[in-house]
N, CA, C and O atoms as a Maestro MAE file, in Angstrom:
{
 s_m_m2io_version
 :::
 2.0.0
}

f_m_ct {
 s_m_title
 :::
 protein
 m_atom[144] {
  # First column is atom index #
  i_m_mmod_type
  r_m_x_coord
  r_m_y_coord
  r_m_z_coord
  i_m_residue_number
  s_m_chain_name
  s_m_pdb_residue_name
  s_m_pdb_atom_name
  i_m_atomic_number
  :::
  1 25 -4.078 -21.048 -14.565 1 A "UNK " " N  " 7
  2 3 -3.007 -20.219 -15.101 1 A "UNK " " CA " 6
  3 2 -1.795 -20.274 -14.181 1 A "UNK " " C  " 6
  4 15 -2.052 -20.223 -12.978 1 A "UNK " " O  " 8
  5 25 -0.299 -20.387 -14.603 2 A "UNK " " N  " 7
  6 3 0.799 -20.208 -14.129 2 A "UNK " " CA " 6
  7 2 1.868 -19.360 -14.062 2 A "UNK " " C  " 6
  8 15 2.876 -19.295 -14.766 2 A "UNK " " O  " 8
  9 25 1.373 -18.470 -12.751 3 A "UNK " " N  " 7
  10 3 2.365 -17.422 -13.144 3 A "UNK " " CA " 6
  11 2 3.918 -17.971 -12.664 3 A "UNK " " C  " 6
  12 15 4.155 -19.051 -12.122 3 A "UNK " " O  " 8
  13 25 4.936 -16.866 -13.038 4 A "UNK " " N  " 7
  14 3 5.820 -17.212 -12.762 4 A "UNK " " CA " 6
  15 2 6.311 -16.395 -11.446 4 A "UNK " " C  " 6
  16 15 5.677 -15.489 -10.903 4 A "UNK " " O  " 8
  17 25 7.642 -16.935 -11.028 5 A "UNK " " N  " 7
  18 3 7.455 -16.595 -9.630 5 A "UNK " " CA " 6
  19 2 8.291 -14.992 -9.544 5 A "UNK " " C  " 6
  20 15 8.209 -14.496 -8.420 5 A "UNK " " O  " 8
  21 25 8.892 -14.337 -10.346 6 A "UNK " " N  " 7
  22 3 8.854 -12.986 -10.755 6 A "UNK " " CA " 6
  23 2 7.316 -12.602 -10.393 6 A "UNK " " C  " 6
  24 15 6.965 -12.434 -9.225 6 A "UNK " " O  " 8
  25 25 6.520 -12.490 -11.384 7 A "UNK " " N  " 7
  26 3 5.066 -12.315 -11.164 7 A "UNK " " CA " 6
  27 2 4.947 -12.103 -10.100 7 A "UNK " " C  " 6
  28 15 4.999 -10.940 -9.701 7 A "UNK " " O  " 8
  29 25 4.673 -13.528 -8.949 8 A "UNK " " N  " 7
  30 3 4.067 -13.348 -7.912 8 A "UNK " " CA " 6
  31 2 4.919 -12.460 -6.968 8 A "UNK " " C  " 6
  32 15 4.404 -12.124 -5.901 8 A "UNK " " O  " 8
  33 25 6.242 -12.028 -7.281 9 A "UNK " " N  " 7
  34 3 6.975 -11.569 -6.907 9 A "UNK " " CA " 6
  35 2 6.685 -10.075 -6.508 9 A "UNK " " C  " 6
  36 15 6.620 -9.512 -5.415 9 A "UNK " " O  " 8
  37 25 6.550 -9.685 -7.681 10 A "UNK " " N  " 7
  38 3 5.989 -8.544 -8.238 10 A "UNK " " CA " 6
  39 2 4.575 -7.704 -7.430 10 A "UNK " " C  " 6
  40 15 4.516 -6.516 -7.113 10 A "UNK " " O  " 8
  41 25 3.249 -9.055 -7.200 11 A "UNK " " N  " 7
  42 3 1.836 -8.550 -7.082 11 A "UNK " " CA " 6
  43 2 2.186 -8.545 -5.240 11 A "UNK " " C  " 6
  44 15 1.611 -7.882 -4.377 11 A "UNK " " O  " 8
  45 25 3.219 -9.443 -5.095 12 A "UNK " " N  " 7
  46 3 3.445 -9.457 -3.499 12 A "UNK " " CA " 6
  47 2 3.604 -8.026 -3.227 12 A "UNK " " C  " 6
  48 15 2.832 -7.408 -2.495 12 A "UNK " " O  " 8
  49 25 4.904 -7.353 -3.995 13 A "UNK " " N  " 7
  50 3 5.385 -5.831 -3.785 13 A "UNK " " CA " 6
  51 2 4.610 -4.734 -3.773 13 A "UNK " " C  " 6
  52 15 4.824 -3.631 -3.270 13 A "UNK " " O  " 8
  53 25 3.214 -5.350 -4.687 14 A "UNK " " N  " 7
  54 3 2.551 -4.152 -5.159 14 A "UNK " " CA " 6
  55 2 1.826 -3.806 -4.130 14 A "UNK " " C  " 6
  56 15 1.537 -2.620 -3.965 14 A "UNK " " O  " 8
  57 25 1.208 -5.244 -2.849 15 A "UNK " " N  " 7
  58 3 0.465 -5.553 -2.552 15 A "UNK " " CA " 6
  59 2 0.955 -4.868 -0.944 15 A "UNK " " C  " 6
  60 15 0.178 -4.157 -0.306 15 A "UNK " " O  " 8
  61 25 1.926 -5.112 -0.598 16 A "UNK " " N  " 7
  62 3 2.933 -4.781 0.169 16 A "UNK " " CA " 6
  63 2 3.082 -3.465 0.448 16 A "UNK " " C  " 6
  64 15 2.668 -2.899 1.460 16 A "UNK " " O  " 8
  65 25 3.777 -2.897 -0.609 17 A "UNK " " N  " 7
  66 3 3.418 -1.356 -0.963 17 A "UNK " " CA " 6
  67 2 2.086 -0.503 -0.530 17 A "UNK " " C  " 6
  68 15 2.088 0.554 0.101 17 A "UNK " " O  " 8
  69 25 1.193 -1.068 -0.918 18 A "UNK " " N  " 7
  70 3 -0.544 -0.466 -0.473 18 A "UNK " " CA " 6
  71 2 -0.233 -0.393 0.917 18 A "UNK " " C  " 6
  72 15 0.005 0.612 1.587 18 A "UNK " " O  " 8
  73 25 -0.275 -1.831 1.333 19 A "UNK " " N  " 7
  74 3 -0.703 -1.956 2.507 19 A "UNK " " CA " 6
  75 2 -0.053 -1.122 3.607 19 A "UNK " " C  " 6
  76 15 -0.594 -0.785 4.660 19 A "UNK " " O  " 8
  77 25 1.411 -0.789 3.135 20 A "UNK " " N  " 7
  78 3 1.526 0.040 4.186 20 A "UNK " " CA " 6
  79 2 1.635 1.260 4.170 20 A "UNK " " C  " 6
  80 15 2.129 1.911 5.090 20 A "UNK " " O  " 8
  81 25 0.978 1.943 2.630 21 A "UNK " " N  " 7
  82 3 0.819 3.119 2.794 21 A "UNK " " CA " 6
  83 2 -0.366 3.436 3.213 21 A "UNK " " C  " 6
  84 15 -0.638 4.622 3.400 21 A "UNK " " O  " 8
  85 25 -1.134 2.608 3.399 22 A "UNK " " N  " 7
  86 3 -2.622 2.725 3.848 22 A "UNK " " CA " 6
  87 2 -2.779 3.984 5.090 22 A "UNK " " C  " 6
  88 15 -3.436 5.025 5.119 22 A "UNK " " O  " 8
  89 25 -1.515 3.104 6.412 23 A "UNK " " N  " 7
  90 3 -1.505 3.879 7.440 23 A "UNK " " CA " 6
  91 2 -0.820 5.686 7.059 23 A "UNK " " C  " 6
  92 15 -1.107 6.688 7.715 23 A "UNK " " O  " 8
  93 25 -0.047 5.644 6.042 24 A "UNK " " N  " 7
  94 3 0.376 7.049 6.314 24 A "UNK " " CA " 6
  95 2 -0.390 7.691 5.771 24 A "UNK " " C  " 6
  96 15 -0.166 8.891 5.924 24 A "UNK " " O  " 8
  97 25 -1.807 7.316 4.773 25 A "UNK " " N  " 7
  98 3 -2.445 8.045 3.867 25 A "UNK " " CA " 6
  99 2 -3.744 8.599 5.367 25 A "UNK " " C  " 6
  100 15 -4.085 9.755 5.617 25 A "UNK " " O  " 8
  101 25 -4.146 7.453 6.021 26 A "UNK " " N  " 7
  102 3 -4.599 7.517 7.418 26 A "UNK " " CA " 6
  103 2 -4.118 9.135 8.120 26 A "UNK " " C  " 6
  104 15 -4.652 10.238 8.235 26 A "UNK " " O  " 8
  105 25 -3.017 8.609 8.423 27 A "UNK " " N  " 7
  106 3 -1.938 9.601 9.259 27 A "UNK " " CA " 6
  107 2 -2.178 11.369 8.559 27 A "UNK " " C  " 6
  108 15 -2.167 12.510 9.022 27 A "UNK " " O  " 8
  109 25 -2.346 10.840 7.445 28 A "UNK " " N  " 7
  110 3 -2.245 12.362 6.510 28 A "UNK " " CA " 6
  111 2 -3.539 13.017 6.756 28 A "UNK " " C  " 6
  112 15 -3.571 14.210 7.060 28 A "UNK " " O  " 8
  113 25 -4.819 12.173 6.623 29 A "UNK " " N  " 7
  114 3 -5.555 12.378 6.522 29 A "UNK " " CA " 6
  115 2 -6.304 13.364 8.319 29 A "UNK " " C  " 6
  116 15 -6.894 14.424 8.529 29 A "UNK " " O  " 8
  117 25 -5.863 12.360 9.074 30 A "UNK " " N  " 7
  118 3 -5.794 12.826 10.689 30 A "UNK " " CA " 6
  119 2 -5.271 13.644 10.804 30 A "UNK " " C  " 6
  120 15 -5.621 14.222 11.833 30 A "UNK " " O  " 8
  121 25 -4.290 14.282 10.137 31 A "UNK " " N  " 7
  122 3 -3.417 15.967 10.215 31 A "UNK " " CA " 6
  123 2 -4.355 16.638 9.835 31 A "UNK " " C  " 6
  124 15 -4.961 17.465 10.516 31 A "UNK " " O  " 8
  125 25 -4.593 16.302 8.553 32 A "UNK " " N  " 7
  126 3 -5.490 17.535 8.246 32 A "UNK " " CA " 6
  127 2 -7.021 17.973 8.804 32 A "UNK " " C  " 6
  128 15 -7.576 19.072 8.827 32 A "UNK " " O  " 8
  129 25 -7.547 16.373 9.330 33 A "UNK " " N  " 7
  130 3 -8.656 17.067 9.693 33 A "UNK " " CA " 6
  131 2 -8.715 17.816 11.000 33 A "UNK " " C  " 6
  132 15 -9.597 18.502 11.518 33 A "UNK " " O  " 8
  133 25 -7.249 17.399 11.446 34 A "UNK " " N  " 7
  134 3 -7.190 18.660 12.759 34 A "UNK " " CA " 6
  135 2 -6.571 20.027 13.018 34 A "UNK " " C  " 6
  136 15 -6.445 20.781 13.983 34 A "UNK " " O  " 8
  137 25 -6.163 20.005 11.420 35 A "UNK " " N  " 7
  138 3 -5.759 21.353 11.190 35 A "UNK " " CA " 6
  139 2 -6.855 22.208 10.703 35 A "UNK " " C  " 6
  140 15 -6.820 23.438 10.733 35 A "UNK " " O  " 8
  141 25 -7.796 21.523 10.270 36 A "UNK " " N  " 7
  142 3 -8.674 22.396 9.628 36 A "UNK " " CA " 6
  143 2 -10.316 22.184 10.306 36 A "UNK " " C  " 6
  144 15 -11.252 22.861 9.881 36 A "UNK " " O  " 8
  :::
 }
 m_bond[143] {
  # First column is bond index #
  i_m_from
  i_m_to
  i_m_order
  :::
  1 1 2 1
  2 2 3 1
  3 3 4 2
  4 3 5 1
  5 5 6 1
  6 6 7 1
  7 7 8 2
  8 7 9 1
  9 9 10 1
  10 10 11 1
  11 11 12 2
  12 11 13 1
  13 13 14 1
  14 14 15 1
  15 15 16 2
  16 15 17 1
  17 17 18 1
  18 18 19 1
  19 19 20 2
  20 19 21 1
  21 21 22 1
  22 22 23 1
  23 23 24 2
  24 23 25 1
  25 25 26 1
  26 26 27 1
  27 27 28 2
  28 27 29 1
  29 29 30 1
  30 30 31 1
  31 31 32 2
  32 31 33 1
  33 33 34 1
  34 34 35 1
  35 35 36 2
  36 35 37 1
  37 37 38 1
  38 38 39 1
  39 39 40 2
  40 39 41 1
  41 41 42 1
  42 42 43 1
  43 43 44 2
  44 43 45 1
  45 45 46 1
  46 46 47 1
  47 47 48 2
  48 47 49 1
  49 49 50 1
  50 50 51 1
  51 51 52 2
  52 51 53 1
  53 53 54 1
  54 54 55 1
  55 55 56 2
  56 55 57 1
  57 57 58 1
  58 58 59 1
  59 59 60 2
  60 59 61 1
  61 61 62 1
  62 62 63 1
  63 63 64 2
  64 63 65 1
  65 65 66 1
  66 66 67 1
  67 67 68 2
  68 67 69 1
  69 69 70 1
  70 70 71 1
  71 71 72 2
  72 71 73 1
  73 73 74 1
  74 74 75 1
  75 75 76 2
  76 75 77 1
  77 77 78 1
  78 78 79 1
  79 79 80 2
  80 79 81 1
  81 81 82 1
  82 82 83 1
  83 83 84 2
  84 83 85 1
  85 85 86 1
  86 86 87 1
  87 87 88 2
  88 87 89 1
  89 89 90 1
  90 90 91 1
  91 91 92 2
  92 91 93 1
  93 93 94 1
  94 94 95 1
  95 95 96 2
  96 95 97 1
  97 97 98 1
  98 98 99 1
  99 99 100 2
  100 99 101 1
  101 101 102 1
  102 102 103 1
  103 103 104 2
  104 103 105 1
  105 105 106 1
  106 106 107 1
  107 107 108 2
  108 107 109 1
  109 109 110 1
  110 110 111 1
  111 111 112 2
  112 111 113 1
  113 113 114 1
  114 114 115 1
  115 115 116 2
  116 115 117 1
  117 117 118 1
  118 118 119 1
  119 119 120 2
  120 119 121 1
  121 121 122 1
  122 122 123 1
  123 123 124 2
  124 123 125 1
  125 125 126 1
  126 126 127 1
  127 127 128 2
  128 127 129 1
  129 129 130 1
  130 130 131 1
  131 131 132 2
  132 131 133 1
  133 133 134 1
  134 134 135 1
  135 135 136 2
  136 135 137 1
  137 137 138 1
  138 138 139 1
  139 139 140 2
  140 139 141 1
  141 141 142 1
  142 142 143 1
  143 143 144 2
  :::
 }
}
């Protein structure tokens, strides 16, 4: 299959996106378990 390069454009951003919310979801998560 051939995507087009929009597409890959696209799954890059999505992919991109995750990855660096990974750390603040982390970060969020480390607040709270020391608040509580």
């Amino acid at each position: 299959m051939n995507y087009p390069v929009a597409g890959k454009a696209f799954w890059l951003g999505i992919f991109n996106a995750a990855f660096l919310s990974v750390p603040l979801w982390l970060l969020f998560y480390l607040s709270l378990r020391l608040m509580f």
